[in-house]
N, C-alpha and C positions, 0 to 999 in steps of 0.2 A: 229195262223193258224197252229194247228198242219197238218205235213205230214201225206197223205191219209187220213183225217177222215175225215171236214167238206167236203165228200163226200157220197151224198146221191141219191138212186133210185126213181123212183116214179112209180105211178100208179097201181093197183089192175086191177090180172087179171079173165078171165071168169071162170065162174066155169064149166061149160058144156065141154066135149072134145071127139072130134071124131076122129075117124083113118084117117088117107090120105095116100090112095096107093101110093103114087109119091116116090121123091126121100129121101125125110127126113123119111118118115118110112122104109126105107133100110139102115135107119144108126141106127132104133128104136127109133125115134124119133116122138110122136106123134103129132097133130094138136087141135086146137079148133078152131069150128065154120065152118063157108062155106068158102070158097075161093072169094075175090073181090079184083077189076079192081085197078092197082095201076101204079104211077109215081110221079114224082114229082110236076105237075099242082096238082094231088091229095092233095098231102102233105100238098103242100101249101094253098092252099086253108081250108084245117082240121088247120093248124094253125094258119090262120083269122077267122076263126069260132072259137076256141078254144079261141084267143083273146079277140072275143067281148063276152064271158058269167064270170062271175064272178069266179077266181079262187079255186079251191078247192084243199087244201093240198094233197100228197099222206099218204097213208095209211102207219106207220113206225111201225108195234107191228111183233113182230118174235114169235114165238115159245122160251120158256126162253135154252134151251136147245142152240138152236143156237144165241141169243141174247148175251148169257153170253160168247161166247167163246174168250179167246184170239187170239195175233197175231199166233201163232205157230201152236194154235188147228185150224185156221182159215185155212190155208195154207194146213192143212192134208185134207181140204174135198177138192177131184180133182177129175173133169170130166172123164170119161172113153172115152179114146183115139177112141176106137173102134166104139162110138156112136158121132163123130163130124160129124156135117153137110159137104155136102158130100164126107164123107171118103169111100172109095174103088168105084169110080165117075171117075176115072184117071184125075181130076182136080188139075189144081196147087193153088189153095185155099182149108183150112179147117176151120169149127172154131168150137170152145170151149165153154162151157158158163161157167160164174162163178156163184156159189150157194148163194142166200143170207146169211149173219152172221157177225158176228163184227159191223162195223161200215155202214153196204149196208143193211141196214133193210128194205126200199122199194121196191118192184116188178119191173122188167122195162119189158116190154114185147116186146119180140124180134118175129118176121116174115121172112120167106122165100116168095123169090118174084121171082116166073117164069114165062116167057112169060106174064110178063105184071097184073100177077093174085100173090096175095100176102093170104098167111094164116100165121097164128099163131101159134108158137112152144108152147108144151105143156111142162112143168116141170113134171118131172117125178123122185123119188128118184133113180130109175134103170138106170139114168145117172152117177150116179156118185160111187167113190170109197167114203167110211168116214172113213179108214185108225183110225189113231188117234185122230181122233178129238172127240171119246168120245160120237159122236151123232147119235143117232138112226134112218136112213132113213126111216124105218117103221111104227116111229110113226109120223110122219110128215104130214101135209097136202097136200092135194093132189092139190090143186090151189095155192103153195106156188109162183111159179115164179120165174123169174132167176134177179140177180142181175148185169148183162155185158156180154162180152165177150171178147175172144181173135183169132186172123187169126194167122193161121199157112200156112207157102207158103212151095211150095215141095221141095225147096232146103236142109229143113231141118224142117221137122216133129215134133219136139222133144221141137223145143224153138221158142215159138212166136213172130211175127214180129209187130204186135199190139193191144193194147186193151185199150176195152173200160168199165170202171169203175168208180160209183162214181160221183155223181150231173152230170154235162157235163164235166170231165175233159176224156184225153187219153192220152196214150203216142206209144209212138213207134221207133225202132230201125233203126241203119242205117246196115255198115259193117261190124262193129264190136259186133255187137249182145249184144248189152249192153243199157237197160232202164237207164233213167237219170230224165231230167226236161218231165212236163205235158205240155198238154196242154188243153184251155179248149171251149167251145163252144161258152161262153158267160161270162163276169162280168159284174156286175152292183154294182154301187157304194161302188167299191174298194178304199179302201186309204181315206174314211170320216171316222169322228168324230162320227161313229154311226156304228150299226151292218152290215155287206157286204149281200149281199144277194147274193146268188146261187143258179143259174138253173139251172134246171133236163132235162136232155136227159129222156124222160119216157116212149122212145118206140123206137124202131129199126126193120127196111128194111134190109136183105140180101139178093142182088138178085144174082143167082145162075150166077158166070161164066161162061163163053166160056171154053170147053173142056182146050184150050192152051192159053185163054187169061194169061197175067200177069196183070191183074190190076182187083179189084175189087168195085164195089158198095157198097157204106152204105147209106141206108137215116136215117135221127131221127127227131124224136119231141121234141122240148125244153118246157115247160113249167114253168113260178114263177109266182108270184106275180104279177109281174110286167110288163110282154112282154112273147108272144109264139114267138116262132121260126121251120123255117123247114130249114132242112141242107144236102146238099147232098157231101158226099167224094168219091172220084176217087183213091184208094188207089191202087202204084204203089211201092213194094219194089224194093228193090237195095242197092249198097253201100252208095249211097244217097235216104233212102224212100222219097218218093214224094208223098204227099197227095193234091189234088186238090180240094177244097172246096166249095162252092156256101150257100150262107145261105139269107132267108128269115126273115125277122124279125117283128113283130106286135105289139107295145107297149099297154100293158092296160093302161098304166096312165104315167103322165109324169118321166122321166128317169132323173137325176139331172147327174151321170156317168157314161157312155156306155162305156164298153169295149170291143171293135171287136176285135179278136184275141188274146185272153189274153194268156202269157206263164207264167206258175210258176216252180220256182226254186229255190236252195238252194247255200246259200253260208256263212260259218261258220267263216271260216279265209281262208287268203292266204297270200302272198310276202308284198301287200300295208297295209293289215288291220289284223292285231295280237292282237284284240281287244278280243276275245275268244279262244285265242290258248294255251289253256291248255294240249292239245293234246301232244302226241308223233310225230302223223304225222306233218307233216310239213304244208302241206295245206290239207282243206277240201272243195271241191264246187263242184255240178254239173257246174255249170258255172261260168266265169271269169268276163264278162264284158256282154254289152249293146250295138251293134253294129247298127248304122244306116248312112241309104243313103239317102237322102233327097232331094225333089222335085228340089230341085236349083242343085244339085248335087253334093254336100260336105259328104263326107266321115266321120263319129264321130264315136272314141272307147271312151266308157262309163265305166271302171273298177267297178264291183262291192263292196260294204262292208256290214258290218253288223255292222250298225249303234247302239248307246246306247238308241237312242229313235228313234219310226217311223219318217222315211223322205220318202219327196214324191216332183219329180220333173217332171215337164211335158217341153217337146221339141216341142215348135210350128211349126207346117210345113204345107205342102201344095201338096196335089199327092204325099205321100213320095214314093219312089220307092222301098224300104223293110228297116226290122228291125228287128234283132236278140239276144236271148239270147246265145251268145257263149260262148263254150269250147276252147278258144284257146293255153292252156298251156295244150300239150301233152304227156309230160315228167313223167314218171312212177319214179323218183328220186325225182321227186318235191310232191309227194303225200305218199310214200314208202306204198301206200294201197293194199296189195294181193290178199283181197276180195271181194271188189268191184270196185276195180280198175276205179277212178277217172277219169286218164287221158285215159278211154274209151268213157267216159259218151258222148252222142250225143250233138250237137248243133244244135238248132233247128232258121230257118230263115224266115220271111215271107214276100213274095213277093205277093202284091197286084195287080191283074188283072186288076184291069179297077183305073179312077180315082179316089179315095177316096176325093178330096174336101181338105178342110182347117179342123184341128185339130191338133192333138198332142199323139207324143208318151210320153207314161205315166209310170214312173220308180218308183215305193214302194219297199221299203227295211225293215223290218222288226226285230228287233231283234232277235235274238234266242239263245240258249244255246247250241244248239249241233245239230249235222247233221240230226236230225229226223224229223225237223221240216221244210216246207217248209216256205219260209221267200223273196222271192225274185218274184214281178209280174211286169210283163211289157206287155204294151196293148195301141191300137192304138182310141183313142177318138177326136172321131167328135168333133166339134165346136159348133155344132147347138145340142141341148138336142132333143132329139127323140118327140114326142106325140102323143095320143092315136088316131087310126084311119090310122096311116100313114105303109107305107110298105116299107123297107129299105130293099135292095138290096146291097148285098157285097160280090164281091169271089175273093179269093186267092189263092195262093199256099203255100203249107207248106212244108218245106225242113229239112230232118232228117238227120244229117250225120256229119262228121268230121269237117267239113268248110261249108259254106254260098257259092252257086254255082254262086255266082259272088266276084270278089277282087276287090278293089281300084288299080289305075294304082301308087299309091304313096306309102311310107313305112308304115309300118303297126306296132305301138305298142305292143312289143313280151312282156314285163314286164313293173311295176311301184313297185317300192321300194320306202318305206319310215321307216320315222327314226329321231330321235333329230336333227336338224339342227346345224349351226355355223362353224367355221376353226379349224382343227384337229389340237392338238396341243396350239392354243390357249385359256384362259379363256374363259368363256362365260362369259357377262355381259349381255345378256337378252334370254329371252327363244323365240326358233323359230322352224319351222318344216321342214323337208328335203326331199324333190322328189325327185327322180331318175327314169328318163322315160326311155325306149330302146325302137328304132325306128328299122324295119330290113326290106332290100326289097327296090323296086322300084331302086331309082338311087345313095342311099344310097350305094350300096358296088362297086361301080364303078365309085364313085369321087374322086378325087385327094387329097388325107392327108390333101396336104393343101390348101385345098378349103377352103371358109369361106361359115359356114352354120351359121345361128343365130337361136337363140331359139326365137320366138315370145310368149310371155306370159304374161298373165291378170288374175286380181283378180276382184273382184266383192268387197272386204274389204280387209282392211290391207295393207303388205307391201311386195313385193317379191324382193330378194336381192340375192348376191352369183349366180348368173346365168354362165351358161356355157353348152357348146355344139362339144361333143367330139366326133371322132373316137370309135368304137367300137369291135374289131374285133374277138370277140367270138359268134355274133350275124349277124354280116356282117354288121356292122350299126351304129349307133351312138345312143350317149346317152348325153338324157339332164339332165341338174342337178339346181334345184334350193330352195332357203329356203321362206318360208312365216311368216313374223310375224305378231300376229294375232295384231288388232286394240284396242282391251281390254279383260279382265279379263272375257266376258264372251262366252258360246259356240257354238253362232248363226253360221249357216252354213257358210264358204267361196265356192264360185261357182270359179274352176280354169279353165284358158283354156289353151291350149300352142298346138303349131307345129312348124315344123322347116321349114325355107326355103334358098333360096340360092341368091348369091351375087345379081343378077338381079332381088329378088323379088319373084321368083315362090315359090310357096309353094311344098315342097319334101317329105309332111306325111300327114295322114290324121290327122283330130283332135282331140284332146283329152282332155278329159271334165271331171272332179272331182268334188267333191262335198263333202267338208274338214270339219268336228267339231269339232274346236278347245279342247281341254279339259278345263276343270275347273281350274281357277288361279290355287287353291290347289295343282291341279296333275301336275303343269308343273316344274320337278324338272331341275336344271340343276346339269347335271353331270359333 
């Protein structure tokens, strides 16, 4: 799963194009076609009909000019600031399109929608600068179509607050103005023994804001193989962006893995997993961990790795009431990165509206070699397999920002270390592996030294030994420490669990969940 590529546009657009006085030709922006009635009963309904006829691929041939370019020449073709949708409008939304090339060789065709009446923007090469990219807007086609977009809000003109590029995936910022993990519309049969499919956003709704509104509308059309979909977002920046979602869904044919809300993300090495850290930095990840709140009401932090072969683990639940991929190591010392500075990257949360039913959060981990690759999906799968004919109905909230706009009332795992196990200072006489959990928060730094807190911890295989549960007070908190010896020589997963609680029983953290691959007899040296 390289990063940004298995992301693809869709649809061909009309060849016909006509002017529209309105507001998009005062940014030079022309139209195709007449103007029709639009909402989202619209939408949705075009993608129940889009459902029931036989799918047809989009169209992927570019011009070789723009097919061949690299990342860098890609990046030089940029929109003309002056021609975004409604710029000098005195609106606190703009947006940008991106130009097909690289790896976006499908059309997606994008629409303005006012008062209820929606036309089609027209691709025009006199949008854009082509700088260095080496490509000729001239000789170009003239129905080439646009490949995304991006919303610029008027706090600052200059740096996008989100876009949308690439099969169905998007991303978006929160405070700190910094792109990190995707997200994406739709997965389907993520994490089999067989090829992932991915679906296409193959059309886009902008309908024009309110002079002073801050939030905008987007609708889109999904289309695969396998299921249309219609989506509509309520996109609200802030130090926390807030995207409010609503989506439609139509299966062609039966679905074996649905994924509602799928986040992807990367994660290389960190503190627990030094499996690829060749690096100078110290850690590499858009995200740290796997955060969920579930229907009964238990709190789990999930650390991520970057496993030596896929693994894939699913968390049975019920109404879960959210689940994120978070950033929660925000220390600029723990990544020493200047340039794309890490401990900015956003964490993204999903909060389910209504009931979602019985299923499972679903966690794939991926190998990878280096930061370029995205390697990390987490996505919320029903119980019941979708089939053709039927119409599912799911909205949520999406939450962009530092933290997850809800906490657990208990301590919250700030790191996990690991490392050889055994007693410093003495031989080893068999090989074992070492945790080190830190707990910080709740009522951890206002218990008495000598309290007694107990580690509670479980294995799934093997044997855990050396346990202990200490004071910590460079974190305000405590820290558990325990070793696991694996059951034999080979590197089937161990499932760990551990929280800590207090003399009378209550539990004082939420829980924390691992998912350990012993190495190979070979590699286990002792030192």
């Amino acid at each position: 799963m390289q990063r940004r590529t298995l992301l693809r546009g869709s649809a061909a657009f009309a060849a016909l194009q006509a002017l529209w006085s309105g507001p998009a030709a005062a940014a030079g922006l022309k139209t195709l076609g007449e103007a029709r009635p639009f909402d989202y009963a619209v939408l949705k309904g075009r993608a129940r009909a889009l459902a029931g006829q036989a799918y047809v691929p989009p169209p992927s041939t570019l011009p070789a000019s723009l097919g061949d370019l690299d990342y860098d020449r890609y990046q030089a073709l940029r929109y003309r600031a002056d021609h975004a949708l409604w710029a000098g409008e005195g609106r606190r939304f703009q947006a940008q399109f991106f130009h097909p090339g690289l790896f976006f060789k499908s059309p997606v065709r994008i629409h303005e929608v006012v008062d209820g009446q929606a036309r089609e923007l027209a691709y025009d090469p006199e949008l854009f600068d082509y700088g260095k990219s080496g490509v000729d807007g001239r000789q170009l086609p003239r129905d080439l179509g646009f490949a995304g977009f991006r919303l610029h809000f008027h706090t600052d003109l200059q740096r996008d607050v989100s876009a949308f590029l690439g099969a169905s995936y998007f991303r978006a910022v929160g405070g700190e103005w910094q792109y990190g993990l995707s997200a994406r519309g739709l997965a389907v049969d993520t994490g089999l023994p067989r090829a992932e499919e991915f679906p296409n956003f193959v059309a886009f709704w902008l309908e024009r804001p309110p002079a002073a509104s801050n939030s905008l509308t987007v609708y889109a059309l999904l289309d695969s193989p396998s299921i249309a979909g219609a989506y509509r977002f309520v996109i609200t920046p802030g130090d926390t962006q807030v995207m409010d979602v609503d989506a439609a869904l139509y299966p062609r044919r039966p679905i074996e893995r649905l994924g509602i809300a799928p986040l992807t993300s990367m994660y290389q090495h960190g503190e627990n997993d030094r499996r690829m850290a060749y690096d100078w930095r110290p850690e590499i990840h858009d995200s740290d961990g796997l955060q969920m709140w579930t229907g009964a009401g238990e709190w789990i932090w999930r650390p991520l790795a970057n496993p030596a072969s896929l693994r894939f683990n699913a968390h049975a639940d019920e109404n879960p009431r959210g689940f994120g991929l978070m950033q929660r190591d925000r220390n600029f010392d723990h990544y020493q990165d200047d340039g794309v500075f890490y401990e900015r990257r956003p964490s993204l949360w999903v909060e389910p509206k209504s009931g979602w039913g019985a299923g499972s959060v679903q966690l794939v981990e991926i190998p990878t070699v280096d930061e370029t690759f995205d390697n990390i999906v987490a996505l919320w799968n029903p119980k019941r397999p979708p089939l053709p004919g039927e119409e599912l109905l799911f909205a949520y909230r999406l939450h962009w920002g530092a933290d997850a706009p809800v906490q657990p009332p208990l301590a919250r795992c700030v790191a996990t270390h690991t490392g050889l196990g055994g007693v410093v200072g003495q031989p080893r006489k068999y090989w074992s592996w070492r945790f080190a959990v830190d707990f910080s928060g709740g009522e951890l730094a206002r218990l008495d030294p000598k309290a007694k807190v107990e580690p509670v911890i479980t294995a799934s295989r093997g044997r855990v030994e050396v346990t202990s549960a200490r004071p910590l007070a460079s974190v305000k908190g405590y820290r558990a420490m325990f070793d696991v010896v694996p059951p034999d020589d080979g590197s089937a997963p161990v499932d760990l669990r551990l929280y800590l609680r207090s003399s009378d029983g209550r539990p004082l953290t939420e829980t924390w969940l691992y998912a350990w691959s012993p190495p190979p007899a070979a590699e286990r040296k002792l030192i």
